[in-house]
FITIRO-77625 format. One record per residue (C-alpha): residue number from 0; residue in one letter; y, z, x. Coordinates in steps of 0.02 Angstrom, whole numbers. Last residue first. Example, Ala and Ser with C-alpha at 12.3 -4.5 7.8 and 13.67 -1.06 7.14 Angstrom:
<fipas>
fipa resi 1, resn S, py -53, pz 357, px 684
fipa resi 0, resn A, py -225, pz 390, px 615
</fipas>
This chain:
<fipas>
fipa resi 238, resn X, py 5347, pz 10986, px -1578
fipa resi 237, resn X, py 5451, pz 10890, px -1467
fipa resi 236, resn X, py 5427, pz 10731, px -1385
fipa resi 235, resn X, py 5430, pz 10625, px -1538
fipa resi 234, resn X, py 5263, pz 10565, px -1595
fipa resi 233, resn X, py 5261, pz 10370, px -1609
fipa resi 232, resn X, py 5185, pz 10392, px -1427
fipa resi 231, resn X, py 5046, pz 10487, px -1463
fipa resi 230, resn X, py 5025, pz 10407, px -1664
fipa resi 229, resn X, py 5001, pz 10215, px -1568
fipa resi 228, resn X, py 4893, pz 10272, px -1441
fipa resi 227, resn X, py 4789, pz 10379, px -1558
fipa resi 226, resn X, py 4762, pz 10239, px -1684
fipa resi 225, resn X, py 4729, pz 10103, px -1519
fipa resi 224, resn X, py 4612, pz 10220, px -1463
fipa resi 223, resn X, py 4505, pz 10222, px -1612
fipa resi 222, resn X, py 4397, pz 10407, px -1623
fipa resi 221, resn X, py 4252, pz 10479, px -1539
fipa resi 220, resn X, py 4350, pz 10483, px -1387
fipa resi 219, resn X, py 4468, pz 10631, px -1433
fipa resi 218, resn X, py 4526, pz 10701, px -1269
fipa resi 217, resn X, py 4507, pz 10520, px -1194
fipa resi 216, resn X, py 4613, pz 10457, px -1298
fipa resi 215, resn X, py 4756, pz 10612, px -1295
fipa resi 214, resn X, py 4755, pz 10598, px -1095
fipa resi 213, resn X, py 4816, pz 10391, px -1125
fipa resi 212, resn X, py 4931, pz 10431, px -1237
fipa resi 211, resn X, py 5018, pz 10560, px -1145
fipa resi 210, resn X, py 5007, pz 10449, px -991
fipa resi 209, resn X, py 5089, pz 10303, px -1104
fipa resi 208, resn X, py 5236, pz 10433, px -1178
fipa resi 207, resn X, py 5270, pz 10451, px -990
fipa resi 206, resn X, py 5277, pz 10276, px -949
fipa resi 205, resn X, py 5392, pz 10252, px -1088
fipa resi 204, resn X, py 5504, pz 10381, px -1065
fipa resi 203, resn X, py 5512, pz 10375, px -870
fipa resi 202, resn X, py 5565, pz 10174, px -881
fipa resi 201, resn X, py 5432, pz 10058, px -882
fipa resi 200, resn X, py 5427, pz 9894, px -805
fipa resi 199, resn X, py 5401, pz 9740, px -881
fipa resi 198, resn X, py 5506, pz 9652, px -769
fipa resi 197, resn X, py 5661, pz 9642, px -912
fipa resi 196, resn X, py 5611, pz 9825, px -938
fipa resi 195, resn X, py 5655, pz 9833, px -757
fipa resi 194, resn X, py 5828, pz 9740, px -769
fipa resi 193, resn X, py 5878, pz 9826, px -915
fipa resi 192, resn X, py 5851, pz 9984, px -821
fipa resi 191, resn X, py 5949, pz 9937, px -658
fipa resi 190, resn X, py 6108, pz 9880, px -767
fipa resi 189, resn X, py 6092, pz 10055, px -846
fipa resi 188, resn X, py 6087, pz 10146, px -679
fipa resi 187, resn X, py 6244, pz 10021, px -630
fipa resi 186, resn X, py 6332, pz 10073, px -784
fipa resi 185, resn X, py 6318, pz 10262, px -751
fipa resi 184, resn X, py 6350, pz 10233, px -595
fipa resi 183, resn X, py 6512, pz 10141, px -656
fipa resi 182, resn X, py 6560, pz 10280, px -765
fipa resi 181, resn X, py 6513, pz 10417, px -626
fipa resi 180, resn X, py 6639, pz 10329, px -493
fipa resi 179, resn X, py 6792, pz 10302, px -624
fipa resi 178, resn X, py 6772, pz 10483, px -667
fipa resi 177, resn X, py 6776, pz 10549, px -486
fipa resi 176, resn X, py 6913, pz 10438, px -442
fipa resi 175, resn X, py 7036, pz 10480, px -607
fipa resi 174, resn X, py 7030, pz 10651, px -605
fipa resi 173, resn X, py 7119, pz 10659, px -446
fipa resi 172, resn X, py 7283, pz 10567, px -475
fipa resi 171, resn X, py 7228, pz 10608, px -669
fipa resi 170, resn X, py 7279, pz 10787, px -628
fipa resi 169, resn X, py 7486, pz 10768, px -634
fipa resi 168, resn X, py 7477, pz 10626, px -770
fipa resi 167, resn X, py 7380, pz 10742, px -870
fipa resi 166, resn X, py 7494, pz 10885, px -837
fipa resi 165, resn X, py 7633, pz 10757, px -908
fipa resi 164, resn X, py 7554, pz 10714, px -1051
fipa resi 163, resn X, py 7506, pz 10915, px -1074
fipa resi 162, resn X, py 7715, pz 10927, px -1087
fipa resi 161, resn X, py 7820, pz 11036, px -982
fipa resi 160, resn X, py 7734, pz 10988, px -811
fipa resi 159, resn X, py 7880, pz 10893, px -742
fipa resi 158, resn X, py 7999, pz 11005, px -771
fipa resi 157, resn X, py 7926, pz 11150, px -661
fipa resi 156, resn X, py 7932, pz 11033, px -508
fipa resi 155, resn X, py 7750, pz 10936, px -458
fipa resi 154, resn X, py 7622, pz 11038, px -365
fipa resi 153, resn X, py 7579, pz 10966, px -199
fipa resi 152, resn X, py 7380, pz 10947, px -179
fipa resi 151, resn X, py 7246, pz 11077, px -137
fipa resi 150, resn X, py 7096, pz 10990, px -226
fipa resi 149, resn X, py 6966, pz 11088, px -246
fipa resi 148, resn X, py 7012, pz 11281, px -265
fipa resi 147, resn X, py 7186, pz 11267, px -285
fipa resi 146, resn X, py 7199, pz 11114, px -374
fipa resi 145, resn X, py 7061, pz 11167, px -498
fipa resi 144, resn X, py 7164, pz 11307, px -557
fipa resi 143, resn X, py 7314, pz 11226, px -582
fipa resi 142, resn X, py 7239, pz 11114, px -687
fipa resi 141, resn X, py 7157, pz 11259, px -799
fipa resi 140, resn X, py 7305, pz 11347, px -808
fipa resi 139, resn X, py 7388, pz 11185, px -853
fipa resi 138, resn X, py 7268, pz 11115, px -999
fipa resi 137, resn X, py 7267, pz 10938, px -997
fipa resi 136, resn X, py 7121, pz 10861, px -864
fipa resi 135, resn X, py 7028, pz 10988, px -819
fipa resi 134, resn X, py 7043, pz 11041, px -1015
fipa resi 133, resn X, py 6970, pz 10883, px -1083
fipa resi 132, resn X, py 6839, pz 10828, px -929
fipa resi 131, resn X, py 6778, pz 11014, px -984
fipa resi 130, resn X, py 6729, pz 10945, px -1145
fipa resi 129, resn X, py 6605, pz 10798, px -1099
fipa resi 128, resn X, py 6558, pz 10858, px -930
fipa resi 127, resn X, py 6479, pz 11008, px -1011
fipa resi 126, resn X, py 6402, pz 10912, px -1152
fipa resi 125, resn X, py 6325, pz 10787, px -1005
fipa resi 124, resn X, py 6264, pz 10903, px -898
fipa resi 123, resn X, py 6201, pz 11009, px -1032
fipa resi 122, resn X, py 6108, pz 10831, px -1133
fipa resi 121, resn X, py 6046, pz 10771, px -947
fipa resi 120, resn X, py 5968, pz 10949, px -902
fipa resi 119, resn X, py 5871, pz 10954, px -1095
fipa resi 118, resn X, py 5824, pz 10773, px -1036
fipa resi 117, resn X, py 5746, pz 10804, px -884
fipa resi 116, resn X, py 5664, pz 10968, px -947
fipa resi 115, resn X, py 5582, pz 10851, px -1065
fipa resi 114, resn X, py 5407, pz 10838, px -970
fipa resi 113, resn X, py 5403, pz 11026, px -916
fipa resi 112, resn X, py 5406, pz 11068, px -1114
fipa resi 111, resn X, py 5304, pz 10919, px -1164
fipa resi 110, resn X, py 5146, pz 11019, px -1087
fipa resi 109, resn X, py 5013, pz 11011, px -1237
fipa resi 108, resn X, py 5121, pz 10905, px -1382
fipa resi 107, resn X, py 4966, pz 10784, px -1394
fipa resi 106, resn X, py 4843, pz 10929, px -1405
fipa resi 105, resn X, py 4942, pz 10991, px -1565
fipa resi 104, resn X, py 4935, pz 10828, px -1646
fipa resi 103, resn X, py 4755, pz 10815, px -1612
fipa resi 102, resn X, py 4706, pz 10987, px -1701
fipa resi 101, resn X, py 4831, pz 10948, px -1851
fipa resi 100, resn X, py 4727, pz 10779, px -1859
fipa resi 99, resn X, py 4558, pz 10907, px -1856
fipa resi 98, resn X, py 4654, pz 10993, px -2004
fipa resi 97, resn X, py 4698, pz 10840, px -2105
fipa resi 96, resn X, py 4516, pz 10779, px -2079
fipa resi 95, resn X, py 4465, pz 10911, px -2203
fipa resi 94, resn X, py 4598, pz 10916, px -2327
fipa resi 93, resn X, py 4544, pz 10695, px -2325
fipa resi 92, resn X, py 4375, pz 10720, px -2355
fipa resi 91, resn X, py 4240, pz 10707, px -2227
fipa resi 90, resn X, py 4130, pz 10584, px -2150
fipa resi 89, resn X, py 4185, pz 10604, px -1968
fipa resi 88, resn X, py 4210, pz 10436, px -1917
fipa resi 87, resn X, py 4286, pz 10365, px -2101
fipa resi 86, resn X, py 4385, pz 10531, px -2138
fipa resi 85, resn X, py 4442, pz 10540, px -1931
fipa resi 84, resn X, py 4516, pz 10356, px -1974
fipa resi 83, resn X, py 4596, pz 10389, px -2139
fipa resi 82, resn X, py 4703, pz 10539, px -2042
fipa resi 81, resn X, py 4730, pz 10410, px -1918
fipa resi 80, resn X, py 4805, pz 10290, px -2036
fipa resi 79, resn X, py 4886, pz 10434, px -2138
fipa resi 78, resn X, py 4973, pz 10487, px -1970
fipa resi 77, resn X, py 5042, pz 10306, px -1919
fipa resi 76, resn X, py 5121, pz 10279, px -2136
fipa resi 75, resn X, py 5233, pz 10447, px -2101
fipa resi 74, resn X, py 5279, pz 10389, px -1940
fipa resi 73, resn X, py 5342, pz 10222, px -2024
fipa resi 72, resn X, py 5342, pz 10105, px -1854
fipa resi 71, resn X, py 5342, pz 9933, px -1968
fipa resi 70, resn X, py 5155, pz 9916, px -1934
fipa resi 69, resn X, py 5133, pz 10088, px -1997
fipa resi 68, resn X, py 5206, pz 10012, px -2157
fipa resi 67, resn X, py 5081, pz 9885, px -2168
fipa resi 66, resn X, py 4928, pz 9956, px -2120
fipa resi 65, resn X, py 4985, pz 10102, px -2260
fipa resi 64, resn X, py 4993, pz 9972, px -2389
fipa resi 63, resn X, py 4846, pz 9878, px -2352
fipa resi 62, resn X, py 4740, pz 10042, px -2355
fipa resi 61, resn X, py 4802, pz 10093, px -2538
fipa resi 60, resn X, py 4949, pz 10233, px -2558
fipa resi 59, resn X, py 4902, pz 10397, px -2610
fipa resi 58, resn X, py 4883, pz 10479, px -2441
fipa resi 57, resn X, py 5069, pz 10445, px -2396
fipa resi 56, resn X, py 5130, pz 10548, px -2573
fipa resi 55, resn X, py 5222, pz 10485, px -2710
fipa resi 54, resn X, py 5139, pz 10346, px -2771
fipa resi 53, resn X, py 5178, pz 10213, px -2920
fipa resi 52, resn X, py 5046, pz 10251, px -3053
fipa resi 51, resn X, py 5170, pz 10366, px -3162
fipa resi 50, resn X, py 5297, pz 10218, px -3154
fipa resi 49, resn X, py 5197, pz 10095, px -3190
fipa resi 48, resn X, py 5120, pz 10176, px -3362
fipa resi 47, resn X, py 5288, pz 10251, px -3397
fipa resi 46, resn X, py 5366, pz 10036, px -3392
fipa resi 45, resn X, py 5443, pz 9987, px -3239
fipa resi 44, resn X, py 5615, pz 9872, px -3310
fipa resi 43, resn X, py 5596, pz 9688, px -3288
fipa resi 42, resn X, py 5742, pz 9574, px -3237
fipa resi 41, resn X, py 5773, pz 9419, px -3348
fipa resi 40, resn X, py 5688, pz 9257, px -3269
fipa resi 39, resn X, py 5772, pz 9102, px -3175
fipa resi 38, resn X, py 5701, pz 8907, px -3194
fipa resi 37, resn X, py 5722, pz 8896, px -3376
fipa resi 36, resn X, py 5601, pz 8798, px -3503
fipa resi 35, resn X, py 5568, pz 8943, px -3603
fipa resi 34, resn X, py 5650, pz 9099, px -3525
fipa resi 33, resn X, py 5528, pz 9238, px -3476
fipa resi 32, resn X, py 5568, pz 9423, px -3449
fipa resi 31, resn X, py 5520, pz 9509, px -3609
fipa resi 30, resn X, py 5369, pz 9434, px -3729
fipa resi 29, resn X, py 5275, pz 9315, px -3600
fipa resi 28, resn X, py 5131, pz 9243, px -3666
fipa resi 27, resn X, py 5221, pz 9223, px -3843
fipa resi 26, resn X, py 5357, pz 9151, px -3760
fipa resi 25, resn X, py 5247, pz 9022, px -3687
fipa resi 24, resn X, py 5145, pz 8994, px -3840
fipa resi 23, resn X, py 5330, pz 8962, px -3921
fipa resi 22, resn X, py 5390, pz 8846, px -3774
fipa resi 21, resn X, py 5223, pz 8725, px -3774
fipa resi 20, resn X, py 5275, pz 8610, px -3917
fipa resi 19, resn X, py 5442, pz 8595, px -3819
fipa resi 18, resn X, py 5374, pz 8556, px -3661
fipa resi 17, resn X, py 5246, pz 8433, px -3743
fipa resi 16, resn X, py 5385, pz 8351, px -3831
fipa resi 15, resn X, py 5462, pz 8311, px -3653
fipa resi 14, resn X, py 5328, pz 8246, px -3586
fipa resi 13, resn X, py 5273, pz 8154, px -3695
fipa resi 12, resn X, py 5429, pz 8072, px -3725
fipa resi 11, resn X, py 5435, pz 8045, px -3539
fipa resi 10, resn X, py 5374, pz 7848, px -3557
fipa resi 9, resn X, py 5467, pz 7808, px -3689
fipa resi 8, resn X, py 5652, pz 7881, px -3614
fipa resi 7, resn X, py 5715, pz 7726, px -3608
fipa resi 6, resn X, py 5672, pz 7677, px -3785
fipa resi 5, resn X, py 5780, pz 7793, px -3861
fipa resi 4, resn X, py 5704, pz 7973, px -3906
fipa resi 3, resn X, py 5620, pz 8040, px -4091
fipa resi 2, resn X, py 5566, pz 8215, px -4112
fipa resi 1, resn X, py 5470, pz 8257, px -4286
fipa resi 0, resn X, py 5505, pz 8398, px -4387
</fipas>
């Protein structure tokens, strides 16, 4: 069968038959997934030979896989890299250079306890704050309470403390200054931190995460710094 066109497509004729002579190879080249002379193609499924090759495990995937996803802050991926790094300086399989990176994680967690005492007081003070601002604030006995010890104000009329709205209402005249101040310190602390990070300066997380990294380097020195920098400080603070 022969294709004929008018005469003002002469000069793509060519062209145009070639694409259609070409279609069948084409489809032959690509059996599932290709459209002949079609911009999109139909979604492949993973055949069993793909899917039993696709990895599981960290230490299965190739070098440029696990640069990549450590570059992306995958914890997982930082470990392998310096697991692969103690293989290539030590010259030992990977079982082997798991243990001396179980060595080096263990010396990075060395004193973290006195380090995060900060944060274990923050997380009470906060958590106690948090739900005792709730019966200081609504629970009678509890208001009552408070007033006599701290505050020593006039106690409203029986009828005026029937409901916990109205108990709040009661407290809140001295609730409400101590609250008010600690939000906006909060807020001013918070302003202050932006301000330094802004300045490049570290806050007591990161510059403690860099001395950690810095006394993990020169515990190991036979290995890359920048691999035990970036696994110290990717490492949370607790074991």
């Amino acid at each position: 069968m022969s294709l004929r066109f008018p005469s003002q497509f002469a000069r793509r004729a060519p062209t145009i038959a070639s694409r259609f002579q070409a279609a069948p190879a084409v489809s032959r080249a690509f059996p599932t997934g290709f459209r002949a002379l079609s911009s999109t193609t139909l979604p492949q499924k993973p055949t069993i030979e793909e899917a039993k090759a696709c990895p599981r495990q960290f230490y299965e995937m190739s070098n440029d896989m696990i640069i990549r996803l450590s570059a992306e802050g995958i914890f997982e991926a930082i470990e392998e890299r310096l697991v692969r790094d103690i293989m290539s300086v030590d010259e030992c399989e990977w079982d082997v250079a798991r243990s001396k990176f179980e060595e080096i994680s263990a010396k990075n967690q060395e004193g973290m306890f006195l380090q995060t005492v900060p944060y274990y007081a923050g997380i009470s003070v906060g958590l106690v704050g948090a739900f005792g601002s709730i019966p200081l604030c609504f629970e009678l006995n509890t208001v009552h309470w408070f007033n006599e010890h701290y505050v020593t104000t006039e106690i409203p009329p029986p009828e005026d403390l029937e409901t916990w709205l109205e108990v709040g209402s009661w407290a809140w005249n001295w609730m409400e200054p101590p609250l008010g101040q600690v939000s906006f310190f909060l807020l001013a602390l918070q302003f202050a931190r932006a301000q330094m990070e802004n300045l490049g300066i570290k806050p007591y997380t990161a510059m403690m995460k860099s001395r950690r990294a810095d006394k993990l380097v020169g515990a190991f020195p036979a290995y890359c710094p920048n691999l035990l920098r970036d696994f110290s400080k990717a490492q949370s603070l607790i074991g």
